[in-house]
N, CA, C and O atoms as a GROMACS GRO file, in nm:
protein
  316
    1UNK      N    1  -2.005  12.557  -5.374
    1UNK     CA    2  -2.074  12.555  -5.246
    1UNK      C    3  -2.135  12.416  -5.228
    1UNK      O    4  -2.212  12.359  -5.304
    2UNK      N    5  -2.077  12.366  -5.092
    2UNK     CA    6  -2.205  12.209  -5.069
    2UNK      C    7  -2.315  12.248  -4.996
    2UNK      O    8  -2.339  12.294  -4.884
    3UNK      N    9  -2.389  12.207  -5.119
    3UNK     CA   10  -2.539  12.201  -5.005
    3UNK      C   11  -2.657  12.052  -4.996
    3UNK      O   12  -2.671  11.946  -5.058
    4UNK      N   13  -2.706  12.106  -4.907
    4UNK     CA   14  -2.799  11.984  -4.900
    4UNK      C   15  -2.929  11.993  -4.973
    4UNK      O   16  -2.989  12.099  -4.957
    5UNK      N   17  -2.984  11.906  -5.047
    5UNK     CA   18  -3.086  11.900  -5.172
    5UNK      C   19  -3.213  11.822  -5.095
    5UNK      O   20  -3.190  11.714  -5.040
    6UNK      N   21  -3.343  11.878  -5.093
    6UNK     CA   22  -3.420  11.796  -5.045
    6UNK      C   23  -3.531  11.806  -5.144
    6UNK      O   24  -3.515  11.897  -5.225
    7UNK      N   25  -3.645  11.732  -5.160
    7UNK     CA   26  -3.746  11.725  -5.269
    7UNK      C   27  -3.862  11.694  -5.183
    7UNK      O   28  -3.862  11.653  -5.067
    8UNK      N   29  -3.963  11.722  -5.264
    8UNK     CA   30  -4.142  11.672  -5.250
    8UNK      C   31  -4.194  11.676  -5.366
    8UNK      O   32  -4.200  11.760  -5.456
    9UNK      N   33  -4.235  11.555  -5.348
    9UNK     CA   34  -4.390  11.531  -5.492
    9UNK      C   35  -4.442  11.642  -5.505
    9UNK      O   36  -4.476  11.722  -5.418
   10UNK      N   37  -4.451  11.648  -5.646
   10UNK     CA   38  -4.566  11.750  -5.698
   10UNK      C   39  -4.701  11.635  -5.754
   10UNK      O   40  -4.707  11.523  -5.703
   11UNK      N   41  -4.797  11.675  -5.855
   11UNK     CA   42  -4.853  11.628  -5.940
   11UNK      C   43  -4.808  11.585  -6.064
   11UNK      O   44  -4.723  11.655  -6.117
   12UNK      N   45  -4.846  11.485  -6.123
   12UNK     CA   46  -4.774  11.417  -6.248
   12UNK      C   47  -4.657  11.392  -6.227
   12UNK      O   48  -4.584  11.409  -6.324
   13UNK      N   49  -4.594  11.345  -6.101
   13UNK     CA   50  -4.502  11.280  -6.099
   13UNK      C   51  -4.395  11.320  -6.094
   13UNK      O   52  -4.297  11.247  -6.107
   14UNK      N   53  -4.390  11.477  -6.068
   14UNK     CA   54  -4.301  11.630  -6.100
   14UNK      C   55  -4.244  11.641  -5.919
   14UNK      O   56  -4.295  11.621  -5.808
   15UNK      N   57  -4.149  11.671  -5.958
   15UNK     CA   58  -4.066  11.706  -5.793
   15UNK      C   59  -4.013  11.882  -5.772
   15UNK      O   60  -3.950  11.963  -5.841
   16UNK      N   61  -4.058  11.882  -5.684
   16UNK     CA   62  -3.996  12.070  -5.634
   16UNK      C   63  -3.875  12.029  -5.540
   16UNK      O   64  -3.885  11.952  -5.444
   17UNK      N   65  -3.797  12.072  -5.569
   17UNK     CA   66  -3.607  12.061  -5.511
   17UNK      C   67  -3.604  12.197  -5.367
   17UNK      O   68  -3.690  12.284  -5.358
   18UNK      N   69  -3.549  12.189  -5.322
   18UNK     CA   70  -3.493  12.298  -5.237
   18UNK      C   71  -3.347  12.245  -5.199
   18UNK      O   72  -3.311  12.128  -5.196
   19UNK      N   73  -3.263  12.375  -5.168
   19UNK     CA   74  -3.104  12.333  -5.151
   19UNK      C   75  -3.094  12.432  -5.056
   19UNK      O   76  -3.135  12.548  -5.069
   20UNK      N   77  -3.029  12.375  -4.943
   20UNK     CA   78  -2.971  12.448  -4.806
   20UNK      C   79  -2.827  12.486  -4.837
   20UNK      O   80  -2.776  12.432  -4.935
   21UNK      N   81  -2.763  12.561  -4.775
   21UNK     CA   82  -2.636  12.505  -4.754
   21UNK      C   83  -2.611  12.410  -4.609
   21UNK      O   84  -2.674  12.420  -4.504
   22UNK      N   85  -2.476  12.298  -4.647
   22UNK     CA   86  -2.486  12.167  -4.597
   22UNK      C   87  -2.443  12.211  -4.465
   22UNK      O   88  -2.352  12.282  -4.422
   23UNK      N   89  -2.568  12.122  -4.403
   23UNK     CA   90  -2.568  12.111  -4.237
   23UNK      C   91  -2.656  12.209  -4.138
   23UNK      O   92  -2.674  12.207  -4.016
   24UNK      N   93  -2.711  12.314  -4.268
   24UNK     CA   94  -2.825  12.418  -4.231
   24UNK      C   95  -2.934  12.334  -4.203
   24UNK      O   96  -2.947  12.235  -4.275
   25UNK      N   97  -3.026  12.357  -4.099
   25UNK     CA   98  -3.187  12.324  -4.148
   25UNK      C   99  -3.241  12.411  -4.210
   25UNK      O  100  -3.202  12.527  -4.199
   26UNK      N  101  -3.346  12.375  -4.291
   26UNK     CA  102  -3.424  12.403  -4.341
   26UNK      C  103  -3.540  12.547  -4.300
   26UNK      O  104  -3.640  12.522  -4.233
   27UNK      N  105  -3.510  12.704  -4.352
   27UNK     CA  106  -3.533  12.759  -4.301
   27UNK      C  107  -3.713  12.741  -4.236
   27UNK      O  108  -3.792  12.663  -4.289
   28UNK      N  109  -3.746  12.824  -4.124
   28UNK     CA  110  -3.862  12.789  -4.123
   28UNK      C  111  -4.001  12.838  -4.199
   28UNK      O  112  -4.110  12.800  -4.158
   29UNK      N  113  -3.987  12.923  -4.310
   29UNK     CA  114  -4.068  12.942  -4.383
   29UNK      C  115  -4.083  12.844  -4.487
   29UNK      O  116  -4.155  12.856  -4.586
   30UNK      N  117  -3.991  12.722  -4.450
   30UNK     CA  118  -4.001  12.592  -4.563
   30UNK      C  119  -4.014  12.510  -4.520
   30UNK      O  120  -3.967  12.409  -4.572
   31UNK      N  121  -4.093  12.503  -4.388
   31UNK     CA  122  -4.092  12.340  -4.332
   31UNK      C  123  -4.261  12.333  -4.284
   31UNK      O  124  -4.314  12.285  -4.184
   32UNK      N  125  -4.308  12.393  -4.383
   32UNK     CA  126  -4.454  12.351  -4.347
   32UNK      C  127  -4.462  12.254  -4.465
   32UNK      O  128  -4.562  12.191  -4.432
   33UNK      N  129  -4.429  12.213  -4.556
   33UNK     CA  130  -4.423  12.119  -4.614
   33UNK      C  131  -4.330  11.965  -4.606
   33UNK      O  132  -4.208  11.970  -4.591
   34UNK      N  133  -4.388  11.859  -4.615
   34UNK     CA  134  -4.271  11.769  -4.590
   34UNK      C  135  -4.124  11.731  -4.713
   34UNK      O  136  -4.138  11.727  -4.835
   35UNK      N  137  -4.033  11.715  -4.662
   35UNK     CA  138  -3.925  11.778  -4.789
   35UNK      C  139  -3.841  11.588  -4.760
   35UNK      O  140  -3.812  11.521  -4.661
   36UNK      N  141  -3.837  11.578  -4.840
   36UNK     CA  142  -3.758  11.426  -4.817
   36UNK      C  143  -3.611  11.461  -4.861
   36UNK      O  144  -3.599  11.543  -4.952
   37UNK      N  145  -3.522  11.418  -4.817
   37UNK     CA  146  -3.367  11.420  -4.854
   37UNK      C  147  -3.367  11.329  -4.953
   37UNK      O  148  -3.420  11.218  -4.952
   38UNK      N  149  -3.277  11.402  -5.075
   38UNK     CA  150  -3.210  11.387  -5.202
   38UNK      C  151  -3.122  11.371  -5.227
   38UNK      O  152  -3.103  11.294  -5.322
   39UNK      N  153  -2.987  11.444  -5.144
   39UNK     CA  154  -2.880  11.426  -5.120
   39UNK      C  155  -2.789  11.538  -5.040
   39UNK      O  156  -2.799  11.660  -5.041
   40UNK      N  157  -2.704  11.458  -4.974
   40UNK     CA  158  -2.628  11.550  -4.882
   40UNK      C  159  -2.524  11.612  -4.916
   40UNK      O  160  -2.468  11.558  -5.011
   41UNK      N  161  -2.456  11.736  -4.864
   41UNK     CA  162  -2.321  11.741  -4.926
   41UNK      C  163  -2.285  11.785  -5.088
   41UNK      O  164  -2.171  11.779  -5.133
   42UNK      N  165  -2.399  11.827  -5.166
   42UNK     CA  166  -2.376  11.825  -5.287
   42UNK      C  167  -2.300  11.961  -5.321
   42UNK      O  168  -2.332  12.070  -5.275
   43UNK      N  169  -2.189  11.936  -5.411
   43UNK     CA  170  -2.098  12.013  -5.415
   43UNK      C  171  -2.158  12.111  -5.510
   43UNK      O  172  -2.179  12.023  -5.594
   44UNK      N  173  -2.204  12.222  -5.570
   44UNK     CA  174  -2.217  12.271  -5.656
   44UNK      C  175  -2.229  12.435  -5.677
   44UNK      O  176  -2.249  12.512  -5.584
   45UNK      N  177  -2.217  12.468  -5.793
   45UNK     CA  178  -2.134  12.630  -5.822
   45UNK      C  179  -2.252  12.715  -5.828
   45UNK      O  180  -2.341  12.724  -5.912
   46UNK      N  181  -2.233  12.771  -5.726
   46UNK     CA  182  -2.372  12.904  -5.660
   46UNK      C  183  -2.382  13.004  -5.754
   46UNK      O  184  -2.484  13.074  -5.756
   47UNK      N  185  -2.249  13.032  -5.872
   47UNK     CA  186  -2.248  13.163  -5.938
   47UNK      C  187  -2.285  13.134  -6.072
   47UNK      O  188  -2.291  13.216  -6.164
   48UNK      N  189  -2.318  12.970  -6.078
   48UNK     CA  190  -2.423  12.925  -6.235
   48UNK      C  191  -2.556  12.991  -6.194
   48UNK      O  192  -2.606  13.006  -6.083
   49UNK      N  193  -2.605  13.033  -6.340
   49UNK     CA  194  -2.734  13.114  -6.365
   49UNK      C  195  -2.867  12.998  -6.327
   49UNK      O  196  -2.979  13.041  -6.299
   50UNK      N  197  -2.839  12.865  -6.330
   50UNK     CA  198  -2.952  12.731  -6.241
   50UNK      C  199  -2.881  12.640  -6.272
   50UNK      O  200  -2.790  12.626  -6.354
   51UNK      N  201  -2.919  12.591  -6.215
   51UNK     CA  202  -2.921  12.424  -6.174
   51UNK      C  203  -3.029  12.365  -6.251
   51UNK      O  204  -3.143  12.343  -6.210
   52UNK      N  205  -2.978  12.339  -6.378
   52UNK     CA  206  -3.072  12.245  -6.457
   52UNK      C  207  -3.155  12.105  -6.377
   52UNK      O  208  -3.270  12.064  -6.392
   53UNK      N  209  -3.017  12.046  -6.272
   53UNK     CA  210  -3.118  11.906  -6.296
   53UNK      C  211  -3.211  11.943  -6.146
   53UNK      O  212  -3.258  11.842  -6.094
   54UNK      N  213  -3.232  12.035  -6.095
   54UNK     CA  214  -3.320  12.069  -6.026
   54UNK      C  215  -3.416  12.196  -6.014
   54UNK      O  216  -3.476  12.231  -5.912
   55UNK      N  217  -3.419  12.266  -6.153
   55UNK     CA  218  -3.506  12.327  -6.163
   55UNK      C  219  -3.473  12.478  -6.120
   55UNK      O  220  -3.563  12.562  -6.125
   56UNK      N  221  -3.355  12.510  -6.082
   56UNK     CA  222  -3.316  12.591  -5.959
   56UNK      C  223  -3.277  12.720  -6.037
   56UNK      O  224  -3.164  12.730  -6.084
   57UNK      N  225  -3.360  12.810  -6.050
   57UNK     CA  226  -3.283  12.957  -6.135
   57UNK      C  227  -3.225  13.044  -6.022
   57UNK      O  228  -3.288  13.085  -5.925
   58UNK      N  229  -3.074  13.068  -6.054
   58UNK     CA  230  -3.005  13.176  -5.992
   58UNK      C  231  -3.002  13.125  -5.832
   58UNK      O  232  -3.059  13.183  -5.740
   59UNK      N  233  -2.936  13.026  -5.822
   59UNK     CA  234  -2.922  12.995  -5.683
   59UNK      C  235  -2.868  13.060  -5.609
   59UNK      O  236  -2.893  13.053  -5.488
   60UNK      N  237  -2.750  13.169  -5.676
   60UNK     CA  238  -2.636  13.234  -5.538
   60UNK      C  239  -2.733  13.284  -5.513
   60UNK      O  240  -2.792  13.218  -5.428
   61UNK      N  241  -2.820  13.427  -5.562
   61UNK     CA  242  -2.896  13.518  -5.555
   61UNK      C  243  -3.020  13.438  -5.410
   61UNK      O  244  -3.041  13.477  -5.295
   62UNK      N  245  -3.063  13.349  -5.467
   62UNK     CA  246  -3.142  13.290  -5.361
   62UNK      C  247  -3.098  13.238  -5.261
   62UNK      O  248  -3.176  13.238  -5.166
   63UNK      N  249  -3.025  13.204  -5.248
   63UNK     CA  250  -2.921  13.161  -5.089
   63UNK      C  251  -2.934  13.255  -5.016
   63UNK      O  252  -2.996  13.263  -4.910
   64UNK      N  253  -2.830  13.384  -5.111
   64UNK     CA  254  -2.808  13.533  -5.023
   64UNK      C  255  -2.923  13.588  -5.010
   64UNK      O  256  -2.922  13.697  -4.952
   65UNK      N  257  -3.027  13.546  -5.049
   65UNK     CA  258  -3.117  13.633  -5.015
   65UNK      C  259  -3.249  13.557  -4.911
   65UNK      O  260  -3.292  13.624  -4.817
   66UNK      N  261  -3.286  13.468  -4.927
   66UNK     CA  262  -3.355  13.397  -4.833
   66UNK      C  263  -3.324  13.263  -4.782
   66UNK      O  264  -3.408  13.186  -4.737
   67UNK      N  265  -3.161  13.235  -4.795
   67UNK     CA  266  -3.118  13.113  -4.677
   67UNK      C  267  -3.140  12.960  -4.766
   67UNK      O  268  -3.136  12.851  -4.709
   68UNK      N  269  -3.164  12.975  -4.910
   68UNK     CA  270  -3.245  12.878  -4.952
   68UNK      C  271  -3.258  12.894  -5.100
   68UNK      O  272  -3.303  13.005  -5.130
   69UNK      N  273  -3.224  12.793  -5.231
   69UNK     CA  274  -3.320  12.792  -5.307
   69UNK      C  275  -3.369  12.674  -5.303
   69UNK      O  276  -3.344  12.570  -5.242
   70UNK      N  277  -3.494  12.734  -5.429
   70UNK     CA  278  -3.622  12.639  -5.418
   70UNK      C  279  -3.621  12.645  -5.584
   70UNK      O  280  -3.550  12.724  -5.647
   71UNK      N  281  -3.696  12.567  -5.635
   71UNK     CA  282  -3.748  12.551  -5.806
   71UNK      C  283  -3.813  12.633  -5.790
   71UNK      O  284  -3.868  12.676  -5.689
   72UNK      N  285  -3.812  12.686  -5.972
   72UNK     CA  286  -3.940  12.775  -5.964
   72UNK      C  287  -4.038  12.711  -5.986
   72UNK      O  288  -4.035  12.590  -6.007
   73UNK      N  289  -4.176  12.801  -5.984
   73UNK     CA  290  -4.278  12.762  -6.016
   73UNK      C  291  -4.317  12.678  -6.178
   73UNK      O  292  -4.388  12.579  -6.196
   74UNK      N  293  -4.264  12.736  -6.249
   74UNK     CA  294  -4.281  12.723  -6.379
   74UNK      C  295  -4.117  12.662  -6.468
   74UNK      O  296  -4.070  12.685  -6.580
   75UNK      N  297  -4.078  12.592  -6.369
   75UNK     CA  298  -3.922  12.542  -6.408
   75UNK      C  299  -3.993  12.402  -6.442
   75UNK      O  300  -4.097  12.350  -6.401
   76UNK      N  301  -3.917  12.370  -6.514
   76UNK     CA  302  -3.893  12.201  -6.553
   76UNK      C  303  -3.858  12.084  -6.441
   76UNK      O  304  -3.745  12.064  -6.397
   77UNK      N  305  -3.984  12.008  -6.403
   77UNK     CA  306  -3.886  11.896  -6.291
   77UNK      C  307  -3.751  11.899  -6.343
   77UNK      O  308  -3.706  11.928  -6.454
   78UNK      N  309  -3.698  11.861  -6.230
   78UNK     CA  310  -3.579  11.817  -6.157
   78UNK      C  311  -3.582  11.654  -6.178
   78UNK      O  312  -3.682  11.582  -6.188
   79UNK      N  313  -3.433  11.614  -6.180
   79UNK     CA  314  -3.422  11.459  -6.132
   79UNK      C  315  -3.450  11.356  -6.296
   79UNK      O  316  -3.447  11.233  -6.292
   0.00000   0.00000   0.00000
């Protein structure tokens, strides 16, 4: 699946990821925060259990289910 990857600062220098699929905006329960683009187009496999370099557990599941993943709370920066 390509999607689009966007990020925001955390504290200590730590980034929270979110991934659309590409050419979606950003649903609107996620745009009360400002999200900077990371990269566009990123090709990657929805039916891996996360996305290590962004923190991302169980992305298909979160797509299909709210339009969107996001890092977890307690995941390892990204990047």
């Amino acid at each position: 699946m390509r999607v689009d990857i966007y990020r925001r600062a955390e504290a200590e220098g730590r980034f929270t990821h979110l991934a659309v699929p590409e050419g979606k905006r950003i649903p609107e329960e996620a745009t009360n925060t400002d999200w900077d683009t990371e990269v566009k187009g990123q090709d990657l496999d929805e039916d891996a259990d996360r996305w290590d370099h962004y923190g991302i557990v169980k992305p298909g599941a979160q797509l299909q289910e709210k339009g969107y993943a996001i890092t977890g709370l307690h995941e390892p920066e990204g990047g």
